[in-house]
C-alpha positions in Angstrom: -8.9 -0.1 -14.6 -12.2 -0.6 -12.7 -11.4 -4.5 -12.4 -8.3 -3.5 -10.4 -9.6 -1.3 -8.4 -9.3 1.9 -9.6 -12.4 4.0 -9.6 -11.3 7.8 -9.3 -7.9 7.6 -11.9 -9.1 7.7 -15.9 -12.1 5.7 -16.0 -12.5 3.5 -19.1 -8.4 3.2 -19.7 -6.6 -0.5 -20.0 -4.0 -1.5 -18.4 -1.6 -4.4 -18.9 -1.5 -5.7 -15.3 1.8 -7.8 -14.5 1.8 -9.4 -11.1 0.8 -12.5 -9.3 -1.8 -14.9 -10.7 -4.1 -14.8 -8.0 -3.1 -10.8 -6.7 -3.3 -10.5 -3.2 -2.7 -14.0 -1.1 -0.2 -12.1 1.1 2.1 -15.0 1.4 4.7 -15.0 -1.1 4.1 -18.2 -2.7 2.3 -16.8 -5.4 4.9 -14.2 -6.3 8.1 -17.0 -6.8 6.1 -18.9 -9.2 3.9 -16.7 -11.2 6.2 -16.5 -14.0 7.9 -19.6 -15.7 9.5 -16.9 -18.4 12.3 -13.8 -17.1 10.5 -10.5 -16.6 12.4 -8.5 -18.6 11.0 -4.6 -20.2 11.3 -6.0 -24.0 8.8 -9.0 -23.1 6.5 -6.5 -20.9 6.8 -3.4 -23.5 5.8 -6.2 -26.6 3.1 -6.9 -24.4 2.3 -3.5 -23.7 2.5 -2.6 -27.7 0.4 -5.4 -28.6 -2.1 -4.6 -25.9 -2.4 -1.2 -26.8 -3.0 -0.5 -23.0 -3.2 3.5 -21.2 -0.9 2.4 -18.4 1.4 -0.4 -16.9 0.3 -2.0 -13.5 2.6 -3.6 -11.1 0.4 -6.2 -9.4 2.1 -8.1 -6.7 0.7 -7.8 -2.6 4.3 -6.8 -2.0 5.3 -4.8 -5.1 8.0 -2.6 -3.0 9.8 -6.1 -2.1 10.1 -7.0 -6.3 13.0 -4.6 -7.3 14.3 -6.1 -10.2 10.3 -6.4 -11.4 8.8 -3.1 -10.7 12.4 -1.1 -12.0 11.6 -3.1 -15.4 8.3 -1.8 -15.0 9.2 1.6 -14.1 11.6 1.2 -17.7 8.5 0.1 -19.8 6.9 2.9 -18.8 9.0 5.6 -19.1 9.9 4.2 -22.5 6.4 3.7 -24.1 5.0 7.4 -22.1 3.3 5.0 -20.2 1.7 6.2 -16.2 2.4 3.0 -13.8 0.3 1.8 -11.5 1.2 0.4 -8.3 -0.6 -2.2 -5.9 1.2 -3.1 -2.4 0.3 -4.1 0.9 3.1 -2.0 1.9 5.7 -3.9 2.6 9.2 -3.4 1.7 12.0 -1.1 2.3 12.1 3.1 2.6 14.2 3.1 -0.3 12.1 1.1 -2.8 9.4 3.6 -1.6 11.4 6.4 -1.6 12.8 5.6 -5.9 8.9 4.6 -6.7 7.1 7.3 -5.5 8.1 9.7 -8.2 7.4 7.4 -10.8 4.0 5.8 -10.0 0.8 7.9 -10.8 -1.2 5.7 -9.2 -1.5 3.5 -6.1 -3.8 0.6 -5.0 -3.0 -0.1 -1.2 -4.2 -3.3 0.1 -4.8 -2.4 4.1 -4.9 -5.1 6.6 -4.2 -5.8 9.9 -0.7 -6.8 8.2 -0.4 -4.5 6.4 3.4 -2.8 5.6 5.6 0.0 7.5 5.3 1.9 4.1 1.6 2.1 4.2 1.0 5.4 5.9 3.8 6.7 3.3 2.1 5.7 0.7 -0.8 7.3 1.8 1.1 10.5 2.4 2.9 10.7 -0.2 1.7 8.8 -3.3 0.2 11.3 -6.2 -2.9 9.2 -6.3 -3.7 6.2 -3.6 -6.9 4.0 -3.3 -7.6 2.1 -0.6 -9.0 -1.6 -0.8 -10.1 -2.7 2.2 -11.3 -6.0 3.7 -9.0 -8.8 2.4 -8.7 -10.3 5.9 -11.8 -9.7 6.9 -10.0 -8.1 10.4 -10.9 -4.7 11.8 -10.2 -1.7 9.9 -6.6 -0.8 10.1 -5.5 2.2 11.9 -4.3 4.6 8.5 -5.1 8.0 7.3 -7.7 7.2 4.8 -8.7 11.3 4.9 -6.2 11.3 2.3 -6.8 8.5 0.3 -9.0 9.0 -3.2 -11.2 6.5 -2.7 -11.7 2.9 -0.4 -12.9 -0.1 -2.0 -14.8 -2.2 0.5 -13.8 -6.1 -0.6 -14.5 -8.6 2.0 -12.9 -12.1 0.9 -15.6 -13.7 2.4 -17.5 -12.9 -0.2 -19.4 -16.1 -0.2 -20.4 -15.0 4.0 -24.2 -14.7 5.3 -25.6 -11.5 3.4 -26.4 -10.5 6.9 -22.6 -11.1 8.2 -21.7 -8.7 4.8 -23.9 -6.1 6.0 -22.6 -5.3 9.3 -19.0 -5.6 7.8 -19.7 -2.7 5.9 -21.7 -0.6 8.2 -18.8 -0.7 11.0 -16.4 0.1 7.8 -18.5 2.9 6.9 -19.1 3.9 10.1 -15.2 3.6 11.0 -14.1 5.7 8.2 -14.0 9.3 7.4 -16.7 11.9 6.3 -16.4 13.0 3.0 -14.3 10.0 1.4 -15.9 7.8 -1.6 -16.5 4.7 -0.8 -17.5 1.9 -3.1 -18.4 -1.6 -2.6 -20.5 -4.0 -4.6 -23.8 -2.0 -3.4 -22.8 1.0 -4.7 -20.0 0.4 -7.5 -21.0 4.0 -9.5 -19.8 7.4 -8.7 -22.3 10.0 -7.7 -21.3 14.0 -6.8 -23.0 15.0 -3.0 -25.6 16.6 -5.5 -27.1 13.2 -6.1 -26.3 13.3 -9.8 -24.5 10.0 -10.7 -20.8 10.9 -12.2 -19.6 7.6 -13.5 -21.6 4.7 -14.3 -20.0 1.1 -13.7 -20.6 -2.6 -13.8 -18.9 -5.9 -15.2 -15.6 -4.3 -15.1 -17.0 -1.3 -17.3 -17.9 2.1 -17.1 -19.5 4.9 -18.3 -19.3 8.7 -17.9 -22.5 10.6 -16.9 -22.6 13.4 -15.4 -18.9 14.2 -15.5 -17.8 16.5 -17.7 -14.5 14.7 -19.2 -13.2 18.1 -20.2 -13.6 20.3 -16.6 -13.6 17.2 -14.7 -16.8 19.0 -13.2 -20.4 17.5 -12.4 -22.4 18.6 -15.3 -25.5 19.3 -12.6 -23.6 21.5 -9.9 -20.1 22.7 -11.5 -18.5 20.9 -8.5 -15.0 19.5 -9.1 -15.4 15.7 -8.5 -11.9 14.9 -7.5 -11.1 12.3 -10.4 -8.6 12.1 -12.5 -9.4 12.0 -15.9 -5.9 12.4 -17.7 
């Protein structure tokens, strides 16, 4: 989960992620040929079964525009008790939003300067939505990210001056809400406003600390931390 990313939504779980190879290249090229076998819900729930995976990811930049894809998805899951995950840049029609919204727990919303008419929608209305921003290196996008669980700070130029890297993420910082977690490579863990550290990450793997993974409380303070934990 942490790889995709998805820091505040069950820490720790496994998900089988189906989707294009390389994610989020935002042109379409990559979603026609990322598959040279029909998607179809008994090859994903085999997969899935085999796997032994917490939750089913739908991982194309323009999941809403892949019906027939995310509906077999949407099957898998419902069949195996499965939660599904959804990434999108937001692009795509009402009604794809409208029939996945009930049936995703979870949303990973790649915001850029391109970024869908669904987007604020998402936002709005999706149960749980984390924010990833950065993949076009443009200005921050104009959306409501008081509402989103957390924003992921992911510059593709990752190979960029350390300097340049730096003032990308102060202005993104400094552009974005009060209050909201935000996590880039710097600071990948999760720590409660009482400075104890909640969740303990790196390499893709984490760790809870002071989270209590009954409550969902900080161990330190008793203050709810806002994650979801199952």
């Amino acid at each position: 989960i942490e790889k995709l990313p998805l820091h505040h939504w069950r820490p720790g779980a496994r998900a089988l992620v189906v989707g294009a190879r390389d994610g989020v290249a935002f042109d379409g090229v990559d979603e026609r040929g990322s598959f040279t076998r029909a998607l179809t819900p008994e090859l994903v729930a085999e997969a899935a079964r085999k796997a032994r995976v917490d939750a089913i990811a739908a991982w194309w930049s323009e999941s809403l525009r892949q019906g027939e894809e995310l509906s077999a998805l949407s099957e898998v899951a419902t069949i195996l008790h499965l939660p599904l995950i959804i990434g999108t840049s937001g692009h795509g029609e009402g009604e794809a939003l409208a029939r996945a919204l009930p049936s995703a727990a979870a949303w990973v919303l790649f915001a850029t300067a391109a970024h869908g008419p669904q987007a604020a929608a998402i936002l709005a209305g999706g149960r749980h939505v984390e924010v990833v921003l950065g993949l076009d290196d443009d200005a921050i996008p104009v959306l409501d990210y008081a509402r989103a669980a957390c924003i992921h700070l992911v510059p593709r130029r990752a190979a960029a001056a350390p300097e340049d890297l730096e003032l990308w993420r102060d202005h993104a910082r400094a552009a974005l809400p009060e209050g909201v977690a935000i996590h880039d490579d710097r600071s990948p863990h999760s720590d409660c406003p009482c400075g104890a550290r909640l969740i303990w990450r790196a390499g893709g793997r984490s760790r809870l600390d002071s989270l209590d993974p009954v409550s969902g409380r900080c161990r330190a303070c008793a203050r709810d931390a806002a994650i979801v934990l199952g």
